[in-house]
LOFI-882733 format. One record per residue: residue number from 0; residue in one letter; chain; z, x, y of N, C-alpha, C, O in turn. Coordinates in Angstrom, 1 decimal. Last residue first. Example, Ala and Ser with C-alpha at 12.3 -4.5 7.8 and 13.67 -1.06 7.14 Angstrom:
% LOFI-882733
- 1	S	A	7.1	12.8	-2.2	7.1	13.7	-1.1	7.9	12.9	0.0	8.0	13.4	1.1
- 0	A	A	7.8	13.2	-5.7	7.8	12.3	-4.5	7.8	13.2	-3.3	8.5	14.2	-3.3
This chain:
% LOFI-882733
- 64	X	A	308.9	159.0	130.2	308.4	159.2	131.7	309.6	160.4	131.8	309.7	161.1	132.8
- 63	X	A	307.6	159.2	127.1	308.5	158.9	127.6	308.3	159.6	129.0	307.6	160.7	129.1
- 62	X	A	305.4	157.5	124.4	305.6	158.9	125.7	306.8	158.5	126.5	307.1	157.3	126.5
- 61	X	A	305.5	157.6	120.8	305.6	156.8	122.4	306.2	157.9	123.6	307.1	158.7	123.6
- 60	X	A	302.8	157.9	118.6	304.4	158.4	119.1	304.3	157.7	120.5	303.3	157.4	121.2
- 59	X	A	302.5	154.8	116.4	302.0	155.9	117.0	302.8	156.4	118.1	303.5	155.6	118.7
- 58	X	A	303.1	152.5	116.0	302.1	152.3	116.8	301.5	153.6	117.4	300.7	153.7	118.3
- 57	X	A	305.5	152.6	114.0	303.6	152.9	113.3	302.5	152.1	114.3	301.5	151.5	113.9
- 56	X	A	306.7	149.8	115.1	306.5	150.4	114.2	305.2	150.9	113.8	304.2	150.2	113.4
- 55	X	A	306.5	147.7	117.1	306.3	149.5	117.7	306.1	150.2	116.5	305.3	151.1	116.5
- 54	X	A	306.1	145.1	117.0	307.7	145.8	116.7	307.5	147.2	117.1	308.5	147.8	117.5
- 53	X	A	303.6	145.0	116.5	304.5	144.2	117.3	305.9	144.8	117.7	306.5	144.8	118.8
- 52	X	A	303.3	145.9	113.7	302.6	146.4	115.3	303.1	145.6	116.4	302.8	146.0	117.5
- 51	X	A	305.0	144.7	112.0	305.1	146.0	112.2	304.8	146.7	113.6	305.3	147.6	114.3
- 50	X	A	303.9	142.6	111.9	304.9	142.2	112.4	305.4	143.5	112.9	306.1	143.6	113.9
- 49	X	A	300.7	143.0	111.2	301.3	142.2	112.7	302.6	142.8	112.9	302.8	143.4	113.9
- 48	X	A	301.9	143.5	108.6	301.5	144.3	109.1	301.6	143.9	110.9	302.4	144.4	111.6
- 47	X	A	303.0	141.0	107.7	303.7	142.5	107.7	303.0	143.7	108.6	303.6	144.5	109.2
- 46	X	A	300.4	139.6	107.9	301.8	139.2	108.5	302.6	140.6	108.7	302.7	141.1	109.8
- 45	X	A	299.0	141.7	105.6	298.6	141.4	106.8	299.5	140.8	107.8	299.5	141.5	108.8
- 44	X	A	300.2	141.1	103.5	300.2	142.0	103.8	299.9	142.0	105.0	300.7	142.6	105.7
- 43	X	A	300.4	137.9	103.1	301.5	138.8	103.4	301.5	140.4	104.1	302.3	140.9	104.8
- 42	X	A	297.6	137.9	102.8	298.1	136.9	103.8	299.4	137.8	103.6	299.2	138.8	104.4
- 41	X	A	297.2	139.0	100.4	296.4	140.1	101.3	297.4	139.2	102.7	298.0	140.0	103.5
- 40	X	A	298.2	137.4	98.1	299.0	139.1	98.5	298.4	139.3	99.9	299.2	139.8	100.7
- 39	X	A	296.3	135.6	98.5	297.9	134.9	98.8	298.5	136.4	99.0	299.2	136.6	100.0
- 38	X	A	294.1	136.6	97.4	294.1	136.4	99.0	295.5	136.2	99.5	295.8	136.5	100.7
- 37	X	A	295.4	139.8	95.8	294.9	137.9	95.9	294.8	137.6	97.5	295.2	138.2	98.5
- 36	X	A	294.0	143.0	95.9	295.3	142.3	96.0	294.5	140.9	96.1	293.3	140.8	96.4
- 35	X	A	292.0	144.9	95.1	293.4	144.8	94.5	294.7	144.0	94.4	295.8	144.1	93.8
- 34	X	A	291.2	145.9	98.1	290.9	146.0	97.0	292.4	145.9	96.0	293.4	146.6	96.1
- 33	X	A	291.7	143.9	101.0	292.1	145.1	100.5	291.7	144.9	99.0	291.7	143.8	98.5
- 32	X	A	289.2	142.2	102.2	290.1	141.7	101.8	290.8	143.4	100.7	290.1	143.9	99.8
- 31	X	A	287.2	142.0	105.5	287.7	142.1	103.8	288.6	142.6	103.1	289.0	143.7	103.4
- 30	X	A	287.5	139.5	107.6	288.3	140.8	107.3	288.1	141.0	105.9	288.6	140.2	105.1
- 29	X	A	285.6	137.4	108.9	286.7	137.1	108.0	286.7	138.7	107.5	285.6	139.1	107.0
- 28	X	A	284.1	136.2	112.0	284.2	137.6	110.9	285.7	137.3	109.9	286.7	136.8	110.5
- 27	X	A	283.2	133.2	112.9	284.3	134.1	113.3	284.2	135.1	111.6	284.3	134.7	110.5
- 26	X	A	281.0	131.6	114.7	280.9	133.0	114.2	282.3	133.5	113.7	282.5	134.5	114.3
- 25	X	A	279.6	128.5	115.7	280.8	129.5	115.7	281.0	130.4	114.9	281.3	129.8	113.8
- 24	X	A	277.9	126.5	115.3	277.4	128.1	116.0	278.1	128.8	115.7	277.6	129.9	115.4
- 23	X	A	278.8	124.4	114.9	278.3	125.0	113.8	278.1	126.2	114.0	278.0	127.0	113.1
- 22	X	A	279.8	123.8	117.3	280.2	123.6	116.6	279.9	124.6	115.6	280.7	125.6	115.3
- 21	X	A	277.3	122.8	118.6	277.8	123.7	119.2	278.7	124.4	118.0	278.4	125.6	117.7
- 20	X	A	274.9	120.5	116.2	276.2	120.9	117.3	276.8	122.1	117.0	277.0	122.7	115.9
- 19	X	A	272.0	120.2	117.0	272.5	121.3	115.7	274.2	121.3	117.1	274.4	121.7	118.3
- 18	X	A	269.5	117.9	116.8	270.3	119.0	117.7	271.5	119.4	116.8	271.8	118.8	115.8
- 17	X	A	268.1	116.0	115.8	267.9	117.7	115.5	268.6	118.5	116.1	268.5	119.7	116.0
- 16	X	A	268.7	113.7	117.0	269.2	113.7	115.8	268.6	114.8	114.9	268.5	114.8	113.7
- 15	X	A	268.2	112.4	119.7	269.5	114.1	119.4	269.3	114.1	117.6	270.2	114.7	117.0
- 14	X	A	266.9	110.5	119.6	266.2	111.6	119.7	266.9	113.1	120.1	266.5	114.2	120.5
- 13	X	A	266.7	108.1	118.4	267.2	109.1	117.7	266.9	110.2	118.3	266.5	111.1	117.5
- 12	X	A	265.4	106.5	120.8	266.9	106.3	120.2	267.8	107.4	119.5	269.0	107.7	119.7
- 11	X	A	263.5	109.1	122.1	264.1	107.5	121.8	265.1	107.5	121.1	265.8	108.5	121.0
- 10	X	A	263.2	110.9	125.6	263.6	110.6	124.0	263.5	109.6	123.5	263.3	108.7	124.3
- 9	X	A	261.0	110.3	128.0	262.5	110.4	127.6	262.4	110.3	126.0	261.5	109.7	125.4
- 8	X	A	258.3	109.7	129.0	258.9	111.4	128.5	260.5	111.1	128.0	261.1	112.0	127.6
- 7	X	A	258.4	107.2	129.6	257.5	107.5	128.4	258.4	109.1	128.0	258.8	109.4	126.9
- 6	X	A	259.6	107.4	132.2	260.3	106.9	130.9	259.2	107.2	129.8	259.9	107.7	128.8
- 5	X	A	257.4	107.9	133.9	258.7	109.0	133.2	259.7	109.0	132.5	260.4	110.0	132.1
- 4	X	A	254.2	107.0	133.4	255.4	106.9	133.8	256.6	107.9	133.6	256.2	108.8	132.9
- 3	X	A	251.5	109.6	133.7	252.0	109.2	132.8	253.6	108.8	133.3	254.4	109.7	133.5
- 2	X	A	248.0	109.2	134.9	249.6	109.3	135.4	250.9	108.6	134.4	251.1	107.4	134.3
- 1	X	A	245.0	111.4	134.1	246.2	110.0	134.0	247.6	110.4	134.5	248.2	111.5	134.6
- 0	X	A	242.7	112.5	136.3	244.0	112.8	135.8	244.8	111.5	135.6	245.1	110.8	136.5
């Protein structure tokens, strides 16, 4: 059985230069876009809309104790 030192197993200089950063992994779903309007219309409609659900508006009836 040869005895192979343990620096021999270390990488060399370039030896991240396949590693794929974390970075690129990130997934985020992009909403499709209502039929009929610009992305610049869909950004307002969507604001309005937040601003609506925020506000209670059209969050659906509210119960009272």
């Amino acid at each position: 059985m040869e005895i192979i030192p343990i620096e021999a197993l270390a990488p060399g200089p370039d030896g991240d230069a396949d590693v794929v950063p974390i970075q690129s992994l990130l997934y985020i779903p992009v909403p499709a876009a209502v039929p009929g309007l610009l992305p610049f219309e869909q950004t307002f409609s969507t604001y309005f809309r937040l601003v609506q659900e925020a506000a209670g508006v059209g969050a659906g009836p509210v119960r009272s104790r």
